[in-house]
C-alpha positions, 0 to 999 in steps of 0.5 A: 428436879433439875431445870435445864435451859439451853439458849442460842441466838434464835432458839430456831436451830441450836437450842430447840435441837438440844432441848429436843435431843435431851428430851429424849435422852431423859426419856429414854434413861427414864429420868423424866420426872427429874428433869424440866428441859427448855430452850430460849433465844438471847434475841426476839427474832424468831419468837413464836417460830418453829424449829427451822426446817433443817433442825426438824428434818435432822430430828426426823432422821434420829426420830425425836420429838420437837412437838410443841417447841416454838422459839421464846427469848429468855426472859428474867425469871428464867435466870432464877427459875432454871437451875443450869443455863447453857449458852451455845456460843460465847456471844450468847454466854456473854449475852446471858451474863450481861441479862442474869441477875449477879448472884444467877451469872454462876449457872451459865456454862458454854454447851461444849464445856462439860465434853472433855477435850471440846471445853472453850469451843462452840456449838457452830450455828447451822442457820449461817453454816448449813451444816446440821448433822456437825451441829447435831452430832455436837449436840448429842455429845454434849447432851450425852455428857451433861445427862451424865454429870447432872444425873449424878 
């Protein structure tokens, strides 16, 4: 079973819409005993929320599920819990290695870096730039292509 955690500043807009959309990647390949998929903030902001209204309303249009998610900061255990642990942005990679146990900082990757052609760019944070169906559509290219190397 592989544990995979997707993590932004908030775990309101990013991280809950690549949980969700992986989710529902994992379902659809019928791989769901395979996988644990959570998502978490870097910050304690938004703990306990909801997705925000905009990352709902673009998993409403695709029809996947975001029942059940409320945001969550990561916390210590996770880092050894979780067998991959996937930061949005540079500042929650580097966030994520300043928190992560020495012998964990090896699991923590940039979303964008596993989509040949995007490695090094980030997944934009729609909460600042009100562009969901951008963020959505990056997410779905790097939820595609993770799904792909981690069910090898």
């Amino acid at each position: 079973m592989k544990k995979v955690l997707f993590v932004c500043l908030g775990n309101i807009c990013r991280s809950p819409m690549a949980e969700a959309v992986f989710k529902a990647k994992v379902r659809q390949a019928d791989l769901a005993n395979k996988f644990v998929v959570s998502s978490a903030a870097t910050s304690s902001w938004e703990a306990g929320n909801k997705p925000h209204s905009g990352t709902q309303q673009i998993l409403d249009q695709h029809g996947i599920s975001y029942e059940g998610i409320r945001s969550t900061q990561v916390k210590p255990e996770d880092f050894v819990k979780y067998d991959v642990i996937i930061g949005m942005d540079a500042n929650n990679v580097a966030d994520l290695k300043q928190m992560a146990p020495e012998q964990t900082k090896g699991k923590i990757h940039l979303f964008l870096d596993i989509v040949e052609g995007k490695e090094g760019q980030e997944v934009p944070d729609p909460y600042y730039t009100g562009d969901f169906e951008e963020t959505y559509a990056l997410i779905n290219e790097g939820t595609e292509a993770l799904l792909s190397y981690l069910d090898n």
